[in-house]
N, C-alpha and C positions, 0 to 999 in steps of 0.2 A: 500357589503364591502365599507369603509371608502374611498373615496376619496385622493390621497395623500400623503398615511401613509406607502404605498408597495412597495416594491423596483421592479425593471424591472427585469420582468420577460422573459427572448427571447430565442431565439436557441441557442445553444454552442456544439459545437463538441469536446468532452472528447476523447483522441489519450494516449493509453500507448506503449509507445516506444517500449518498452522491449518484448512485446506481441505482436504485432502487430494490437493490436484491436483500431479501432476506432469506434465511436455512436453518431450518433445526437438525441438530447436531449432538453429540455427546462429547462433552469438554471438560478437563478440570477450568475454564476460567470460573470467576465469579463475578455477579456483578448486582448494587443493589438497585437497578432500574428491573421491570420486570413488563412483560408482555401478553397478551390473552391469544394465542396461536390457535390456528383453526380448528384443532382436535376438541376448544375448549377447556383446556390447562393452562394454566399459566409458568412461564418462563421467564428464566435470567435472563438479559440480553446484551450483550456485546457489541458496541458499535466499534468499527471496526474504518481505518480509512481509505483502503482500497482493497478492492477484489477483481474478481474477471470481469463481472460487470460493469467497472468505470477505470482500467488500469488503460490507458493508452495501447498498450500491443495489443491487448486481448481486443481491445473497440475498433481497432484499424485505425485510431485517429493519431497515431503517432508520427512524428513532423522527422523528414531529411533534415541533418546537420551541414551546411554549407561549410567543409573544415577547410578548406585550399582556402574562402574567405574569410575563415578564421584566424590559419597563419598566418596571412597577409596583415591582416589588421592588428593583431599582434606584435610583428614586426614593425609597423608605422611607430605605434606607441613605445615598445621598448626594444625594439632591435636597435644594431646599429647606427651612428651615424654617418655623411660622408666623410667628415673629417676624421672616424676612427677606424674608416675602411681605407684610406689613403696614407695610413702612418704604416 
C-alpha cells in the first residue's frame, strides 16, 4: 500500500443507545466523546442510531402494514368522486 494516501485507521467503540449494544471495532470514524472499555483503554466512541440490537426486523418487533386499508382510505380522501365517475 501507498504510503500516505489512508486515512487512520484505529479502535472506536460503536454504543447504540437504544439497544444497549456496544462493540469494539477498527474504524476510520472519529469522535471526541471517548470511553474506558474493559481491556482498560480508552476509546473513541461512536453513537450510532440503530443496529441489530434495536432495528425493528432484527428484534421481531416489526408491525404488518394493513395496505388494502390503506388504498381504501386513500381513495375516500383523494380518489374519485361520484359525480366524476358518472360524467
Amino acid at each position: 500500500m501507498k504510503k500516505g494516501i489512508h486515512p487512520d485507521y484505529h479502535p472506536v467503540v460503536f454504543r447504540d443507545r437504544a439497544g444497549g449494544l456496544e462493540f469494539l471495532t477498527r474504524s476510520t470514524a472519529t469522535s471526541s466523546v471517548t470511553v474506558e472499555w474493559e481491556d482498560g483503554n480508552t476509546y473513541p466512541v461512536v453513537d450510532v442510531d440503530v443496529s441489530s440490537a434495536s432495528h425493528p426486523f432484527w428484534t421481531g418487533t416489526s408491525r404488518v402494514v394493513d395496505t388494502a386499508g390503506r388504498v381504501e382510505k386513500f381513495n375516500r380522501r383523494y380518489g374519485r368522486t361520484r359525480r366524476e365517475e358518472n360524467s
